[in-house]
BAGULUM-398266 format. One record per atom (N, C-alpha, C): atom name; residue number from 1; residue in three letters; x, z, y. Coordinates in pm, whole numbers. Layout:
<recs>
<rec atom="CA" seq="NUM" type="Ala" u="X" w="Z" v="Y"/>
...
</recs>
This chain:
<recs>
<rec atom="N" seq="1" type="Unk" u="1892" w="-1971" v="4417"/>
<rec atom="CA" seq="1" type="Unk" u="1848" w="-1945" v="4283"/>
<rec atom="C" seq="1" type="Unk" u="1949" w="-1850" v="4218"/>
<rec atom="N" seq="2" type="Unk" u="1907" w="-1744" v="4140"/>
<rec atom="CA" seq="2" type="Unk" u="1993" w="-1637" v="4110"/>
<rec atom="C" seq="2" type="Unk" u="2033" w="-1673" v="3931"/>
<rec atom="N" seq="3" type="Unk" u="2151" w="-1668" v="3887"/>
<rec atom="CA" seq="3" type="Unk" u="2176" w="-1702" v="3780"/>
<rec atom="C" seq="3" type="Unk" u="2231" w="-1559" v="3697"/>
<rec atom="N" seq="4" type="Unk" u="2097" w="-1485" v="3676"/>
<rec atom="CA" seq="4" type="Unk" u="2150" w="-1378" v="3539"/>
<rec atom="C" seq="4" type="Unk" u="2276" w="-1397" v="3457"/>
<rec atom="N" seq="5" type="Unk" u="2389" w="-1307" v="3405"/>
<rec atom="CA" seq="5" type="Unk" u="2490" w="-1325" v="3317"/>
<rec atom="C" seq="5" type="Unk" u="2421" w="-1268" v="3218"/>
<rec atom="N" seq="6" type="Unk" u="2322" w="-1178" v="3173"/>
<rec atom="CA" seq="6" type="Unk" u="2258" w="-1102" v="3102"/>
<rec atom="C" seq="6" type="Unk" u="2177" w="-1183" v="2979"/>
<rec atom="N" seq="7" type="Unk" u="2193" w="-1236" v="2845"/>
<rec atom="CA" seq="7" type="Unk" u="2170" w="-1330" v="2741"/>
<rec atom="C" seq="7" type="Unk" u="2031" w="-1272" v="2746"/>
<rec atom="N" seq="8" type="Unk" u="1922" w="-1364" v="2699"/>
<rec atom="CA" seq="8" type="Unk" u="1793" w="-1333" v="2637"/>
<rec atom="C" seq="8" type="Unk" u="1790" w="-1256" v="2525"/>
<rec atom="N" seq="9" type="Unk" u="1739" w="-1151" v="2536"/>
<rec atom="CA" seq="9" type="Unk" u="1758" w="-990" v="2424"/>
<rec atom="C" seq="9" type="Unk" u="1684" w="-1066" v="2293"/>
<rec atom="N" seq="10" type="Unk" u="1726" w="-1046" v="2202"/>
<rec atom="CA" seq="10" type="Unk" u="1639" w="-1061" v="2078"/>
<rec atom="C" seq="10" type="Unk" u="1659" w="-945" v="1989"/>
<rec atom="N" seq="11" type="Unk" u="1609" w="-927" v="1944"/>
<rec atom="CA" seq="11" type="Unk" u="1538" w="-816" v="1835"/>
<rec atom="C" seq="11" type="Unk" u="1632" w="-799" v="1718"/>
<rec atom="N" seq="12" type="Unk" u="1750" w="-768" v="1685"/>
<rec atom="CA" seq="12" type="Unk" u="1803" w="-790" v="1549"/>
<rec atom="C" seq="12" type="Unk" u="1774" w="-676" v="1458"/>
<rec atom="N" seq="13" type="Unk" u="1714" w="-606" v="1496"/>
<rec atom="CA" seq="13" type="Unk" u="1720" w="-439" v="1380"/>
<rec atom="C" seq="13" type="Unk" u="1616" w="-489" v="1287"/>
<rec atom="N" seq="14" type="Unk" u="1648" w="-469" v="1165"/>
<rec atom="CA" seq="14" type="Unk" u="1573" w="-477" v="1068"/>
<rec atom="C" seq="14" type="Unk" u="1420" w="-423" v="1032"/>
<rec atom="N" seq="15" type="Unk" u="1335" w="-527" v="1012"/>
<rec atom="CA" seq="15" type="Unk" u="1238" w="-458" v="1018"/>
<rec atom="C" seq="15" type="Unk" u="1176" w="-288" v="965"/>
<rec atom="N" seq="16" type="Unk" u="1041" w="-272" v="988"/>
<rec atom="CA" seq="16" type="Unk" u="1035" w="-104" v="936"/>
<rec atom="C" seq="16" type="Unk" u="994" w="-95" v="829"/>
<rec atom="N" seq="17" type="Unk" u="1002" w="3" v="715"/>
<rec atom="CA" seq="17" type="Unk" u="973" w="13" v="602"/>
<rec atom="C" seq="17" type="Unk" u="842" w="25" v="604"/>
<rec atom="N" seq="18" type="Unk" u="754" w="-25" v="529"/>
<rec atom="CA" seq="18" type="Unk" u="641" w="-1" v="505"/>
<rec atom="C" seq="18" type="Unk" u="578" w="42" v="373"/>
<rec atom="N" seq="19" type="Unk" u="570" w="178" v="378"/>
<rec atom="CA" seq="19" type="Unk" u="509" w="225" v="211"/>
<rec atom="C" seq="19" type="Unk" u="397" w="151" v="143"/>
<rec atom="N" seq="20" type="Unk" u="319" w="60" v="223"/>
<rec atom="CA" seq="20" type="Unk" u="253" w="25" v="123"/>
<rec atom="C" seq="20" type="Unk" u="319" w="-102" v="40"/>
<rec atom="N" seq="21" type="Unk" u="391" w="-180" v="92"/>
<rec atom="CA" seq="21" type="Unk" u="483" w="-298" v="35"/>
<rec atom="C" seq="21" type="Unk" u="517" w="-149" v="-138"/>
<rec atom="N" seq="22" type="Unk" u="564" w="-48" v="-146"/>
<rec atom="CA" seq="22" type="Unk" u="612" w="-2" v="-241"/>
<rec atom="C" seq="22" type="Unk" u="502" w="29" v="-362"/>
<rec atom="N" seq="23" type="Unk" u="388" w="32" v="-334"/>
<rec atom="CA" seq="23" type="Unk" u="255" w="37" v="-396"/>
<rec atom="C" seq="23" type="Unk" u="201" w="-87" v="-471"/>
<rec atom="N" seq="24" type="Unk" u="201" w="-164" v="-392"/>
<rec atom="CA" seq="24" type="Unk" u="134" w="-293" v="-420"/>
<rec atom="C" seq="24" type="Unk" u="195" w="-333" v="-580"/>
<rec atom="N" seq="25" type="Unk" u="315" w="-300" v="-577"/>
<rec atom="CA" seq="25" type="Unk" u="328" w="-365" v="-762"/>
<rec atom="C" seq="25" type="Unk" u="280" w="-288" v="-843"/>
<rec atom="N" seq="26" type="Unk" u="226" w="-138" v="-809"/>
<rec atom="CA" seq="26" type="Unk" u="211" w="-24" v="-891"/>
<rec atom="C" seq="26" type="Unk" u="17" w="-63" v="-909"/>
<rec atom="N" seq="27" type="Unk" u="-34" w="-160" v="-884"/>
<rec atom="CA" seq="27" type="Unk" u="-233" w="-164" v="-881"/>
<rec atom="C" seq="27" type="Unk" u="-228" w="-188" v="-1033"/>
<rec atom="N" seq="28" type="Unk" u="-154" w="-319" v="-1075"/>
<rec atom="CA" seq="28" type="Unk" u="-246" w="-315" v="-1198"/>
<rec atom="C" seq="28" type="Unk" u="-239" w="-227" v="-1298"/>
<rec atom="N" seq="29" type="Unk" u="-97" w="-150" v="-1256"/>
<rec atom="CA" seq="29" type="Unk" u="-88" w="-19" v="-1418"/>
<rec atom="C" seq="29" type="Unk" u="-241" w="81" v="-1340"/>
<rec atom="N" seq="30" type="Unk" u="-215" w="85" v="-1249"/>
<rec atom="CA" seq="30" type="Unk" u="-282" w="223" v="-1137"/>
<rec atom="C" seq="30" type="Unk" u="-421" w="206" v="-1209"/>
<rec atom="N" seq="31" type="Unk" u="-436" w="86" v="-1168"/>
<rec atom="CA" seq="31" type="Unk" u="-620" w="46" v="-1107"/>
<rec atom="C" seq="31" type="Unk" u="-690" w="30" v="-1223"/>
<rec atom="N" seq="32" type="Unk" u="-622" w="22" v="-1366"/>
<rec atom="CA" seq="32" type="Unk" u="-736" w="16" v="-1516"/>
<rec atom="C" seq="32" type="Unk" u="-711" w="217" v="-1574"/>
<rec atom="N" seq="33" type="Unk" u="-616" w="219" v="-1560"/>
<rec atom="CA" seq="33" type="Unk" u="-588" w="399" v="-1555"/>
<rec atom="C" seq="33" type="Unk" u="-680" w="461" v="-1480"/>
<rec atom="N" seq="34" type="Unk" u="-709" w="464" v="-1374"/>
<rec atom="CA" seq="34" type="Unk" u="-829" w="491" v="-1306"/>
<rec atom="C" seq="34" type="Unk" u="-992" w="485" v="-1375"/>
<rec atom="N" seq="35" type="Unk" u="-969" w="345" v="-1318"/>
<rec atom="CA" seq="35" type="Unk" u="-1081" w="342" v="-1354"/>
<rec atom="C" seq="35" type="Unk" u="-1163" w="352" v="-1509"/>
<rec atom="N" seq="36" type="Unk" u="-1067" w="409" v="-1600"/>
<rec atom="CA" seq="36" type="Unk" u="-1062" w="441" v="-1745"/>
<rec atom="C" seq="36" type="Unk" u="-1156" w="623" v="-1709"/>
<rec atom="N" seq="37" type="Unk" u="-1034" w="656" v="-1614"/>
<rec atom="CA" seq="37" type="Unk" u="-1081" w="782" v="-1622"/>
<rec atom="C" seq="37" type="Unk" u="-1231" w="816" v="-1512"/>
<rec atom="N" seq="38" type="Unk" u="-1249" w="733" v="-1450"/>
<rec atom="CA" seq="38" type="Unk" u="-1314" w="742" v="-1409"/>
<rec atom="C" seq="38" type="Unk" u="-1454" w="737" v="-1506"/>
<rec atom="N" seq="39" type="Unk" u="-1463" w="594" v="-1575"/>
<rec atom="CA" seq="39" type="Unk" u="-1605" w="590" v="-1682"/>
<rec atom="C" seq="39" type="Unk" u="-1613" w="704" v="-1787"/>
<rec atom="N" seq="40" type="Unk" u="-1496" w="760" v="-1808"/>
<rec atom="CA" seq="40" type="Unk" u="-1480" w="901" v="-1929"/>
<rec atom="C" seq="40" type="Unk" u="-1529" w="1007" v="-1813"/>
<rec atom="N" seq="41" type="Unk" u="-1521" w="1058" v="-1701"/>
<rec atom="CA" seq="41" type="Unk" u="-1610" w="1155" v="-1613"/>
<rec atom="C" seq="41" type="Unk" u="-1791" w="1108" v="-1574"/>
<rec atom="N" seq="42" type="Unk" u="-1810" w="992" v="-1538"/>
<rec atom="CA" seq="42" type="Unk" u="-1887" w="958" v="-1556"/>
<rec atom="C" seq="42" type="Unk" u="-2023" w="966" v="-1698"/>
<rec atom="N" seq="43" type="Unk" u="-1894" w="947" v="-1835"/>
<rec atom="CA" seq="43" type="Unk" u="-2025" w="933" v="-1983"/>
<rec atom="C" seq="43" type="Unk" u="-2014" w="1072" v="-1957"/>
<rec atom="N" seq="44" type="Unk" u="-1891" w="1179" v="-1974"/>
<rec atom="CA" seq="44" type="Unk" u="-1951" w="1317" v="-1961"/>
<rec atom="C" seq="44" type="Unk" u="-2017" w="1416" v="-1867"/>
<rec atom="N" seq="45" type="Unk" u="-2077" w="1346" v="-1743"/>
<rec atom="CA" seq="45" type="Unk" u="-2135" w="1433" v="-1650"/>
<rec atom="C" seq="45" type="Unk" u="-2288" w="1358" v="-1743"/>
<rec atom="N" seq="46" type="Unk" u="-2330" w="1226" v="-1774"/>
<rec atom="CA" seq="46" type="Unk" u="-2397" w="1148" v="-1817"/>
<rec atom="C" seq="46" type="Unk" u="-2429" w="1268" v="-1953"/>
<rec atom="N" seq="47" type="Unk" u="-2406" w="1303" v="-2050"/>
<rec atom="CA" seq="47" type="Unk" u="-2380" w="1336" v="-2183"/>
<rec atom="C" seq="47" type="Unk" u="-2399" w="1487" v="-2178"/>
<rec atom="N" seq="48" type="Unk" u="-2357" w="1541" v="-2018"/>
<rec atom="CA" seq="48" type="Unk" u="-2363" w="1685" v="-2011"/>
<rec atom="C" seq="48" type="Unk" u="-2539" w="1717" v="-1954"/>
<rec atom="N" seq="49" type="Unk" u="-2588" w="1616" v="-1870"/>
<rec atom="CA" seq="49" type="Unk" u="-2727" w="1639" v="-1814"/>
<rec atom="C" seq="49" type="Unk" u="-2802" w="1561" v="-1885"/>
<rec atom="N" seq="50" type="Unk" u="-2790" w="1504" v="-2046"/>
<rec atom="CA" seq="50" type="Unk" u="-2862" w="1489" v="-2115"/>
<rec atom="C" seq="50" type="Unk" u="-2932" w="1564" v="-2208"/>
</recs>
């Protein structure tokens, strides 16, 4: 039976950055800003082909 000196490797590097983790606190200013401007393009395409 062969006895490796070589320790079981584990992983220590820190995980990877992930841009969306940096987003996620930014929805609720984002997502009513939006969608604000969105219903103001909407009444005026609405208002323009009336």
């Amino acid at each position: 039976m062969s006895n490796s000196s070589t320790p079981a490797s584990h992983d220590t590097t820190a995980p990877e950055h992930d841009p969306i983790e940096d987003i996620v606190p930014l929805i609720p200013f984002v997502l009513p800003i939006v969608g604000g401007v969105l219903m103001f393009l909407l009444a005026f395409i609405a208002v323009s082909m009336a």
